[in-house]
N, C-alpha and C positions, 0 to 999 in steps of 0.2 A: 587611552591606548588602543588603535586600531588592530583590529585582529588580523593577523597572517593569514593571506588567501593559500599559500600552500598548504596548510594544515585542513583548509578542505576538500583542497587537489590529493592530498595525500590519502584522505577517508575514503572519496570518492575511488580513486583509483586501488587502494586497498580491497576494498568491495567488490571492486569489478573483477581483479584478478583471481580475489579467493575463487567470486562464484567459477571463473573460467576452468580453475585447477576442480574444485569441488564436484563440479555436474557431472563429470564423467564418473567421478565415485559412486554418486549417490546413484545416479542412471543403471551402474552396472548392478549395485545391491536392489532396487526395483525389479530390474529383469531375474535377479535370483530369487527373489520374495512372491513372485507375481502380483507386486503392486504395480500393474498397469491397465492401460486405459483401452480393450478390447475393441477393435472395430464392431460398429451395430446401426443401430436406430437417428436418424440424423447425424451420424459419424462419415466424415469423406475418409479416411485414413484405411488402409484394409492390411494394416498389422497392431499389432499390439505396442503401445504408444508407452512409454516410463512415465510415471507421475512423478517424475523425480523436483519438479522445480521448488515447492516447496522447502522440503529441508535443504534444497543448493542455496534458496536465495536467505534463510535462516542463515546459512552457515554465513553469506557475506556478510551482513551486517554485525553479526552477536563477535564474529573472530576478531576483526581488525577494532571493533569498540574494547572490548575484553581484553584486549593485546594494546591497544592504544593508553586505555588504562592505567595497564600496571607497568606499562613504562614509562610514563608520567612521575606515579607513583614512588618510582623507586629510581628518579632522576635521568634517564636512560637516556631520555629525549628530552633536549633542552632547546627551547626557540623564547622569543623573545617576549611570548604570554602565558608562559609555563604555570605561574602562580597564577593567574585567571583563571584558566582550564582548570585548576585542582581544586582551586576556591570553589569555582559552578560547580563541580563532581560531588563533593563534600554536602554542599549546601544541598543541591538537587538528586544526592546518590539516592535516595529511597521513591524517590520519582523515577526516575531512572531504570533502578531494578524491578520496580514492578511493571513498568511500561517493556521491558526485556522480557520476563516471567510471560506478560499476558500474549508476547510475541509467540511465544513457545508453544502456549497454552491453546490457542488461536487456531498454530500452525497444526498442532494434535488433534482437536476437534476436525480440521478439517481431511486431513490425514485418514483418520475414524469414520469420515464422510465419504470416502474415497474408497473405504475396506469394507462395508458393511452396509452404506448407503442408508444413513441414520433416518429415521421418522421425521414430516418438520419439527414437531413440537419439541424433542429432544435436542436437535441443532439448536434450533431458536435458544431454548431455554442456555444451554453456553454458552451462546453469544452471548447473550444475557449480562450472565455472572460476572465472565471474563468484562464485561461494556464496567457492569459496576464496582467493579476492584478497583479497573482503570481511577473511575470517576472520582470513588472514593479517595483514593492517594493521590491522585494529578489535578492537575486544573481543571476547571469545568468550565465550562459555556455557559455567560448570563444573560445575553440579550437587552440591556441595561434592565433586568427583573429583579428586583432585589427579596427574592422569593430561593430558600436553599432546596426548596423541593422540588421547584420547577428547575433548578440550574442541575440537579444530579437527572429529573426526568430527562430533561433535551437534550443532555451530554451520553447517557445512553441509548436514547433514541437514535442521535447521532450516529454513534459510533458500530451500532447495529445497520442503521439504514447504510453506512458507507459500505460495510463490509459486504454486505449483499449487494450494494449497485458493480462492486467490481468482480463479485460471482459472478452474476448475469453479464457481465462485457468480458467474460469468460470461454466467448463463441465463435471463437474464428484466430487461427492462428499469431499470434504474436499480439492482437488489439489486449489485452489485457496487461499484458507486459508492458507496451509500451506507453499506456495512459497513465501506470505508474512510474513510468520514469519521467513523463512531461511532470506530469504531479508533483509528485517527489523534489524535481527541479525547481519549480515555481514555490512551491514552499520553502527550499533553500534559500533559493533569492530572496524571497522575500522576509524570513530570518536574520542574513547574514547584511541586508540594507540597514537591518532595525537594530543589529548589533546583538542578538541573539544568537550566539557562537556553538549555546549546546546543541539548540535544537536546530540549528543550519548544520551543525557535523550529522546529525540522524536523518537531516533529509536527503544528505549527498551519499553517506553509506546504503540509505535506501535507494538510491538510483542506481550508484553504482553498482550494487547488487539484482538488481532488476536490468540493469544493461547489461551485464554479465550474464545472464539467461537468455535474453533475446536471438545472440546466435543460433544458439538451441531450437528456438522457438517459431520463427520467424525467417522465412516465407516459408521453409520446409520446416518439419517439426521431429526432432527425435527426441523431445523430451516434451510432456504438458507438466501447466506450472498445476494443474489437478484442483480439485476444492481448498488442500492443503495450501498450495501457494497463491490463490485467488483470495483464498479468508486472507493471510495475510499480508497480502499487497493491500487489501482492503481497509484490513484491520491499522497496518501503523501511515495509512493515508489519512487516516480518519484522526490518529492521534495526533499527525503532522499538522493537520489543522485547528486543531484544540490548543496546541502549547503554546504558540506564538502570542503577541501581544498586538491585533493587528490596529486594534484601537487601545492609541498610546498617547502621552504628550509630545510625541514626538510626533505622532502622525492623530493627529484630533479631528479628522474627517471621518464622521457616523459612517458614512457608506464603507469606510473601511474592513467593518464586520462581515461586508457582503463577499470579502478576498474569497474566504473557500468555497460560497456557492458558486465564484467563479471559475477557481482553481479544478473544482470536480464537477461541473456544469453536465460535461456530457454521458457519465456512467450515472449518475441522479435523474436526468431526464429520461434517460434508455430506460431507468430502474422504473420511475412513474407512469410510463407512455406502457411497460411492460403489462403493471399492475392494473392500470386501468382496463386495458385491452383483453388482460384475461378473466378480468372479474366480470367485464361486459360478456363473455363469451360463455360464462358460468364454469370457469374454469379455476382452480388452487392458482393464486397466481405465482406459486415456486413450481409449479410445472411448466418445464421449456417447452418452446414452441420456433419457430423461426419468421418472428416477429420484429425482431431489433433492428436497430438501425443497420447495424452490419449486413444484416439478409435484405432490408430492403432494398439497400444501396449495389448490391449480386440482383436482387432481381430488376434493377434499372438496367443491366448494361455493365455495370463496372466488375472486373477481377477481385476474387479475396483479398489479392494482395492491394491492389490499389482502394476497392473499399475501406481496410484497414490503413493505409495511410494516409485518404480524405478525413479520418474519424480522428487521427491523431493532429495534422491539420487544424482541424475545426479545436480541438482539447485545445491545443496551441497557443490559439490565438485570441480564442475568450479566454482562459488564463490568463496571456498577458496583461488583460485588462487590472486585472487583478494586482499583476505589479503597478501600475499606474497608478491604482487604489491609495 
């Protein structure tokens, strides 16, 4: 039974809308809370910015999944793979919920990152936990190692290293937002090619809620997606590429494993070229600096705005590789 491509037109666009209606919400309780982002120190912006994207892009994905849900559930919506979707839900609801939970969780730490400007070692350390909840109840990453310590080590390593490369591509209006929506997308596809219908609906409510911010965001900014919506844009990229099955009998080509280093190529290499450069310089390498590929690409000649969409470009296109995979 071929799965209905409207039902991930319908995720997708669900997402997108929520965030659309959503950000102005969340935007205005920021400005009454004074959760925003101050003009200062490597800041172009010279007003006070909402960190609103965060719980805007929470809200799209968790509403339209949770509402998708229980009208499944309670036969509301009937298409013609109705009992599939409840079967996967059933069978994967506890994977599910926690992969939801660590979204929230994620989003809070980084939230807390944003109000009080957490110490590393305290960030780290929730990354951490929330990486090993994940690991523990979801699939894990084995690299064909048939070793259960090394498959929860790499899967947290993983899932920590992702959420930080898409902090750091956190520096320049909209590139952050939109490497998670190419992301997002390429893992859909590549889900919904292999007939993995759950986790192609989480990568298209992921996009579409991530394109849903972008207006916000991008080329002019009245909202930042803040630590909050960078951990997790980071956070469920990283899950997007855990769940799938990219090495299957259906696709039994080894290099298939190599999809996500494809898929997230250019917020891991920014992350690594970061880390290097500031450990060489004797620097913490989670202190910014305007090192990235972003700032290099300003200081060649090119606009923010066009910087940030050669960077998306370039995501693009080595991704694609990845669907070819």
């Amino acid at each position: 039974m071929s799965f209905p491509l409207n039902f991930y037109l319908a995720g997708f666009a669900g997402a997108l809308v929520t965030v659309l209606l959503a950000l102005p919400v969340w935007r205005g309780w920021c400005r009454r809370t004074g959760h925003v982002d101050d003009p200062g120190h490597r800041k172009i912006h010279d007003a006070p910015i909402a960190l609103a994207g965060g719980p805007a892009v929470l809200t799209g994905v968790l509403v339209p999944l949770l509402a998708g849900a229980v009208l499944l559930k309670l036969g509301v919506v009937a298409i013609s793979s109705t009992d599939l979707i409840v079967h996967g839900v059933n069978r994967r609801g506890l994977e599910l919920g926690v992969i939801g939970l660590g979204a929230v969780a994620i989003t809070l730490l980084g939230w807390l990152d944003d109000k009080i400007e957490m110490q590393p070692l305290a960030k780290f350390t929730g990354q951490f936990l929330i990486a090993f909840v994940v690991a523990l109840v979801c699939k894990r990453i084995t690299l064909f190692v048939p070793n259960i310590f090394f498959s929860y080590a790499i899967t947290v390593l993983w899932i920590v290293t992702v959420i930080n490369a898409f902090n750091f591509m956190d520096n320049m209006n909209g590139l952050c937002t939109g490497l998670g929506v190419i992301g997002a997308l390429l893992f859909g596809l590549i889900a919904a090619l292999d007939g993995e219908y759950l986790v192609a609906l989480i990568a298209f409510l992921t996009a579409g809620a991530l394109l849903g911010f972008l207006p916000y965001n991008f080329p002019r900014a009245t909202a930042f997606l803040g630590d909050a919506g960078s951990h997790l844009t980071g956070y469920l990229l990283a899950v997007l590429a855990i769940l799938p099955h990219f090495y299957s009998k259906h696709n039994p080509h080894p290099l298939a494993v190599l999809s996500p280093l494809l898929v997230l190529a250019v917020p891991l290499a920014d992350l690594a070229c970061m880390v290097v450069i500031r450990t060489r310089a004797g620097k913490p390498f989670w202190v910014g600096d305007t090192n990235h590929l972003s700032h290099r690409l300003v200081r060649r000649g090119l606009t923010r705005t066009q910087a940030v969409a050669a960077i998306w470009a370039l995501a693009a296109g080595i991704g694609l590789i990845a669907v070819a995979l």
